[in-house]
C-alpha positions as CSV (number, residue, x, y, z in Angstrom):
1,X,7.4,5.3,-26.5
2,X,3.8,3.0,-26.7
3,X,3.8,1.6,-23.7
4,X,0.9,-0.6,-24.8
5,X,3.0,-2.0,-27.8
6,X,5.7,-2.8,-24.9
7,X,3.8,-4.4,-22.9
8,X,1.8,-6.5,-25.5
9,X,5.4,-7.7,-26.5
10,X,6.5,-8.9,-23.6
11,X,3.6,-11.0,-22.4
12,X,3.5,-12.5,-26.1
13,X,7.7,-13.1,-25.4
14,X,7.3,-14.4,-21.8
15,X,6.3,-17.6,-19.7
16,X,4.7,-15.9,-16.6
17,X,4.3,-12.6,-17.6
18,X,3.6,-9.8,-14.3
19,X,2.9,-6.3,-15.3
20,X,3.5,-3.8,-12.5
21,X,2.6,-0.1,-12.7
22,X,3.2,1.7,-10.3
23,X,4.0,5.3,-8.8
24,X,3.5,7.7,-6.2
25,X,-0.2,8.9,-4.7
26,X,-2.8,10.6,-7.5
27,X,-0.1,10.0,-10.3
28,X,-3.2,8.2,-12.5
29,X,-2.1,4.4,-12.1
30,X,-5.4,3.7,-12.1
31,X,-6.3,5.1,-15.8
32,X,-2.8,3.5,-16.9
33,X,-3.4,-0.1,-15.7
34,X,-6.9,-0.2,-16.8
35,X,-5.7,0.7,-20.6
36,X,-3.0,-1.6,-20.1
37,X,-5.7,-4.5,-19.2
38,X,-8.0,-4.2,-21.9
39,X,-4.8,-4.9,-23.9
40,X,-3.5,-7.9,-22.8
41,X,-6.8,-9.5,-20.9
42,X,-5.2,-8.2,-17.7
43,X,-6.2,-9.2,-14.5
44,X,-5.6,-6.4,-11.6
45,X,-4.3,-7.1,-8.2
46,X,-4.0,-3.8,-5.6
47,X,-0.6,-3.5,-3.9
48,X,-1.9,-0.8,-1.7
49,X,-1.9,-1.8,1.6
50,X,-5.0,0.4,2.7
51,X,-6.7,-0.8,0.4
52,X,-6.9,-4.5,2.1
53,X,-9.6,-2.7,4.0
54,X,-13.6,-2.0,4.1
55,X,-14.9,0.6,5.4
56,X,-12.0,3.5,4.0
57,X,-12.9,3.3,0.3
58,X,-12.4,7.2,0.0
59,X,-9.7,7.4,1.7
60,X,-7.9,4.6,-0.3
61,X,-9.2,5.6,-3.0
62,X,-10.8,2.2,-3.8
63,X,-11.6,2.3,-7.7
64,X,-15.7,1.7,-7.5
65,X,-16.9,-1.4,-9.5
66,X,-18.5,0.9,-11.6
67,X,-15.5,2.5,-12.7
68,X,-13.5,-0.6,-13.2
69,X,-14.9,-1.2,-17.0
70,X,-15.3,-5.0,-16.4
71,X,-11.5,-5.3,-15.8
72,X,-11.6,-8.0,-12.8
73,X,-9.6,-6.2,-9.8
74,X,-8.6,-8.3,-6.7
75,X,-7.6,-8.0,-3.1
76,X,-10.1,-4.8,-2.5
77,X,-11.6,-4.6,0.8
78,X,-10.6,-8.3,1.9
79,X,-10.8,-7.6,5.7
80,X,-12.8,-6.1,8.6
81,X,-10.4,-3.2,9.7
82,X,-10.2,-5.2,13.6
83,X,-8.3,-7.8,11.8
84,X,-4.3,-6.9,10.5
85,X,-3.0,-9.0,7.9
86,X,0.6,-9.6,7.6
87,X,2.5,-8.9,4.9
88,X,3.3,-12.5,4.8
89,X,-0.4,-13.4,4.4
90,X,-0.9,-10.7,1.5
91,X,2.1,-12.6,-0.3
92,X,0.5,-15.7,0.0
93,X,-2.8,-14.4,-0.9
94,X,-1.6,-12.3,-3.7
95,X,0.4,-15.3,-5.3
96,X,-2.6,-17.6,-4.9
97,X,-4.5,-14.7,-7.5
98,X,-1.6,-15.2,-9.5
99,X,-1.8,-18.8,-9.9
100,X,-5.4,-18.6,-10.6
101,X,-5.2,-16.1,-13.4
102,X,-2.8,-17.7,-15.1
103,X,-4.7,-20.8,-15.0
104,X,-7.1,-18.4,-17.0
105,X,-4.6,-17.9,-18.9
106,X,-5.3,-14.3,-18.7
107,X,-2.8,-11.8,-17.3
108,X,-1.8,-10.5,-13.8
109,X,-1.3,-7.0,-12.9
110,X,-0.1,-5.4,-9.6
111,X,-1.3,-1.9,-9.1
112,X,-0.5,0.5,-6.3
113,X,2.1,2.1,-4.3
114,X,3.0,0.2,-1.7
115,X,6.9,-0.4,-2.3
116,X,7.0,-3.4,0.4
117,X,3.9,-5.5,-1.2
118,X,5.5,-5.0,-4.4
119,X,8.8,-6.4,-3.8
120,X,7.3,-9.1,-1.9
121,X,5.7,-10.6,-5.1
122,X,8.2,-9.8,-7.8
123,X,11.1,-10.5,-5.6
124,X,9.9,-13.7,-3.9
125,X,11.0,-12.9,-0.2
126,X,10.8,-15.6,2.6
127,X,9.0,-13.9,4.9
128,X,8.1,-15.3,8.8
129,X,5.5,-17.0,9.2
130,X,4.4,-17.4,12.6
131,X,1.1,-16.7,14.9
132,X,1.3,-13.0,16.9
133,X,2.1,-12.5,20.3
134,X,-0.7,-10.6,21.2
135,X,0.1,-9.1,24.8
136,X,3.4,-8.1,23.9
137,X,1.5,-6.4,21.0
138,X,-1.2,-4.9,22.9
139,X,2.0,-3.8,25.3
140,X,3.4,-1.7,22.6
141,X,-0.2,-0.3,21.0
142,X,-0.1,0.9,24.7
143,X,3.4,2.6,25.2
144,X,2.9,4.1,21.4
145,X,-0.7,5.8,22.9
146,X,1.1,6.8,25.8
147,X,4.8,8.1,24.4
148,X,4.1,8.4,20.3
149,X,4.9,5.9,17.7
150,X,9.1,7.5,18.2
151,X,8.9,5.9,21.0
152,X,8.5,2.5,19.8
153,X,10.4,2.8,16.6
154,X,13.4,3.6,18.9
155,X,13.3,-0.3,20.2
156,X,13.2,-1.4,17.1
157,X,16.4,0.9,15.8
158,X,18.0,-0.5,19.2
159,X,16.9,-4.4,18.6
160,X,17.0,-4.4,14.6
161,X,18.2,-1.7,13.2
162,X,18.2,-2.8,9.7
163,X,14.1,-3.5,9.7
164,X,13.9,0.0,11.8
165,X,15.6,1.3,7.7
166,X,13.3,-0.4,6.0
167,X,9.8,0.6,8.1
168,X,8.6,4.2,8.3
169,X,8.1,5.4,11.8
170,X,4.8,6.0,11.9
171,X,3.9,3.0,10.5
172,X,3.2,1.1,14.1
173,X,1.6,-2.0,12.5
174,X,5.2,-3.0,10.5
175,X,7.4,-1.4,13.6
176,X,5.0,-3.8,15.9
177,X,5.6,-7.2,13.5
178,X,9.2,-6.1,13.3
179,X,9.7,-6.4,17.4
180,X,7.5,-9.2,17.7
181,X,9.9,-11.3,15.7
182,X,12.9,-10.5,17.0
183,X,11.4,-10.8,20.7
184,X,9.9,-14.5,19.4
185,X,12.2,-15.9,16.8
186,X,15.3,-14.4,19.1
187,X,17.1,-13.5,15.7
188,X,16.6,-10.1,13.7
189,X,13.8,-10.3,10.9
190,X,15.1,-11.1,8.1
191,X,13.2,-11.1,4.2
192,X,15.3,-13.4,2.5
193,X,14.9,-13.3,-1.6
194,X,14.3,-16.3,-3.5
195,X,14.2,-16.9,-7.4
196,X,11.7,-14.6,-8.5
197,X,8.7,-16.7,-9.6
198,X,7.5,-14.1,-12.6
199,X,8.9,-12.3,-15.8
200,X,8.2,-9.0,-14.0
201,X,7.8,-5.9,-16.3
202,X,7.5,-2.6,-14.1
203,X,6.0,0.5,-15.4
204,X,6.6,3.4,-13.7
205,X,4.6,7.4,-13.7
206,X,7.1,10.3,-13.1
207,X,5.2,13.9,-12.6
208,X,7.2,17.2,-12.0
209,X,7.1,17.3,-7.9
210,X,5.0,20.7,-8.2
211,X,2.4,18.7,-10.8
212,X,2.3,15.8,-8.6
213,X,1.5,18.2,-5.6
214,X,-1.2,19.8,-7.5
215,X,-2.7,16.6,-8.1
216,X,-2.7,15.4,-4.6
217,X,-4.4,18.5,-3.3
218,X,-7.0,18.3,-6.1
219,X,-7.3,14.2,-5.0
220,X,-7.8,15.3,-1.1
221,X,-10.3,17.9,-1.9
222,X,-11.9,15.9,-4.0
223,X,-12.0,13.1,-1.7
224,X,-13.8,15.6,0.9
225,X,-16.3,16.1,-1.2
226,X,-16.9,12.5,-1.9
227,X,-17.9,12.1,1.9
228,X,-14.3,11.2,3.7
229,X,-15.1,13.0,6.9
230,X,-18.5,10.8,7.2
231,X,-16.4,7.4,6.0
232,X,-13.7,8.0,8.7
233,X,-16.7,8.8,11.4
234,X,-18.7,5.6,11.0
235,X,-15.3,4.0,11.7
236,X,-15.2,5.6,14.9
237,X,-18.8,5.0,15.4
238,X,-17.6,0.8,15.5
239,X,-15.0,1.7,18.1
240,X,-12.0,0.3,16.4
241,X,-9.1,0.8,17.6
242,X,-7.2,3.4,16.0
243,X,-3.7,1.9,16.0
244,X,-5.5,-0.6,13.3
245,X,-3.9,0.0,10.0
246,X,-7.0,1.6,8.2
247,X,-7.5,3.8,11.3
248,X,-4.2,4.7,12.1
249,X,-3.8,4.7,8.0
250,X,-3.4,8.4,5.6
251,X,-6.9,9.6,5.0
252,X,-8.2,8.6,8.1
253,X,-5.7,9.6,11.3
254,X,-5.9,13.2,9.7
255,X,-9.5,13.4,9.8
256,X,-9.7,12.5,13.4
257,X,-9.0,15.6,15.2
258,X,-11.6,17.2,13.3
259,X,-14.1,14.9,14.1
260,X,-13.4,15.4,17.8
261,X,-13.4,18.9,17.8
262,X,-9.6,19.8,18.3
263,X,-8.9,21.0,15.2
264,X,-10.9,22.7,12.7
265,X,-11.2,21.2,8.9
266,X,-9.3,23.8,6.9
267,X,-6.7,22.5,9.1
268,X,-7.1,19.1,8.9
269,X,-7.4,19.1,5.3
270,X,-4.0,21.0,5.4
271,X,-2.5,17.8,7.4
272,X,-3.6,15.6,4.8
273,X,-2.1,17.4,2.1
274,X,1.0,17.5,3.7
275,X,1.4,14.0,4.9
276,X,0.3,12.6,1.4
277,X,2.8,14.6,-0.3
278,X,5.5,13.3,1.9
279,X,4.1,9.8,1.6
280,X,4.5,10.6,-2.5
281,X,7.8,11.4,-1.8
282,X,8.8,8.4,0.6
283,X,7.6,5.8,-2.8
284,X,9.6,7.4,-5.2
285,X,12.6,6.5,-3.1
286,X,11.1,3.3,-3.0
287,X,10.8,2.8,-6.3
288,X,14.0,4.5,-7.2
289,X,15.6,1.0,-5.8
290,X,14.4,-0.7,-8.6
291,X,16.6,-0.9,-11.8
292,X,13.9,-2.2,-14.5
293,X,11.4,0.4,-14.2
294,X,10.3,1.7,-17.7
295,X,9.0,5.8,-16.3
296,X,6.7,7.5,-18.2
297,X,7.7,11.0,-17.6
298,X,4.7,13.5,-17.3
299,X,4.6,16.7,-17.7
């Protein structure tokens, strides 16, 4: 199949035409959607939820500007790490860029694996809005240092247990949000879907698991070499908290014990490795929700 000739049909055939590639970790997204911009006078918005952050370009893998071949990309390092942005504020944010390129009447792109941010655009949830309670946030941050992140997901499974389905355990940030509302709102948290706003077209990249694993141990070595271990220390070095979602975020939690001298690197290397490649495999089950995904099977 040429996927370019697809795509260049549809936008020609549609209104409000969103192109969505996606895919797990390392499966070359990046090469993809910046082929696919040059064709169409795409415009490319990250749906990576790291990569809202400064200051872990190597561990996000943040495309450099010099790399990005004039393609304009969008919502890349938006906000000081001390600050979290809801998913309800990347929504907004990310429509806003949506709006704006079509008004330039060029054409939008979202790029990246996470599932959540994804669905959020091309399925138009209502998501809550409303302002954090901090000290019963702080509270939790707390109890997670003290008893592990387990410990918090278990209120959540107990107050909402379908949120607790959709939210990984050891991501605090989301688990966090997802109590908060209940405690606030008194009601479970729910993401209700609206009409879509978009004609969505989803491309998807499929590797062989063993090919995909490959690739992720030649990203994370790669990534090492780049200067990761220096990255996640200057982090450190500004005393952010690391429950923060580009602390507490792959790439830079596994780093941490090295730093501090309780593990060596060879083994936190390893625990990267390992946590990416089950973070690969948590997308694809993601993804595998989705019915309108045109895969490009690798090989």
């Amino acid at each position: 199949m040429d996927i370019l000739k697809e795509v260049k049909n549809f936008v020609k055939s549609h209104k409000k035409p969103l192109i969505v590639v996606l895919g797990p970790t390392a499966s070359g997204k990046t090469d993809l959607s910046l082929q696919i911009a040059h064709e169409i006078n795409g415009e490319i918005i990250s749906t990576d939820s790291r990569q809202l952050y400064k200051g872990l370009e190597i561990g996000s893998d943040i495309i450099p500007e010099e790399k990005r071949e004039g393609i304009p990309h969008h919502m890349l390092g938006i906000s000081e790490p001390k600050k979290t942005i809801t998913l309800a504020e990347y929504q907004d944010m990310a429509n806003e860029k949506i709006k704006e390129i079509f008004k330039k009447k060029n054409v939008p792109m979202l790029v990246g694996g996470t599932g959540l941010y994804i669905s959020a655009i091309t399925q138009g949830y209502q998501l809550p809005r409303m302002e954090p309670d901090l000290k019963l946030r702080a509270r939790l941050f707390k109890q997670a240092e003290k008893y592990g992140n387990n410990y918090i997901y278990k209120k959540l499974q107990k107050l909402d247990p379908s949120a607790a389905k959709k939210i990984h355990p050891n991501n605090l940030v989301y688990v966090v949000r997802a109590i908060e509302i209940n405690k606030i709102k008194k009601e479970n948290k729910k993401d209700k879907k609206i009409n879509p706003k978009y004609d969505v077209f989803m491309v998807g990249i499929d590797w062989p698991r063993e090919k995909l694993y490959e690739r992720i141990g030649l990203r994370v070595d790669n990534q090492l070499k780049r200067g990761l271990v220096n990255e996640v220390k200057t982090l450190m070095k500004k005393g952010y908290n690391e429950t923060l979602p580009a602390i507490s975020s792959l790439g830079a939690k596994e780093i941490i014990p090295y730093i501090r001298g309780e593990s060596t690197l060879e083994e936190c290397t390893e625990l990267l490795k390992k946590n990416t490649r089950n973070y690969a495999k948590r997308q694809m089950t993601w993804f595998r929700r989705y019915k309108n995904i045109i895969w490009l099977k690798k090989h």
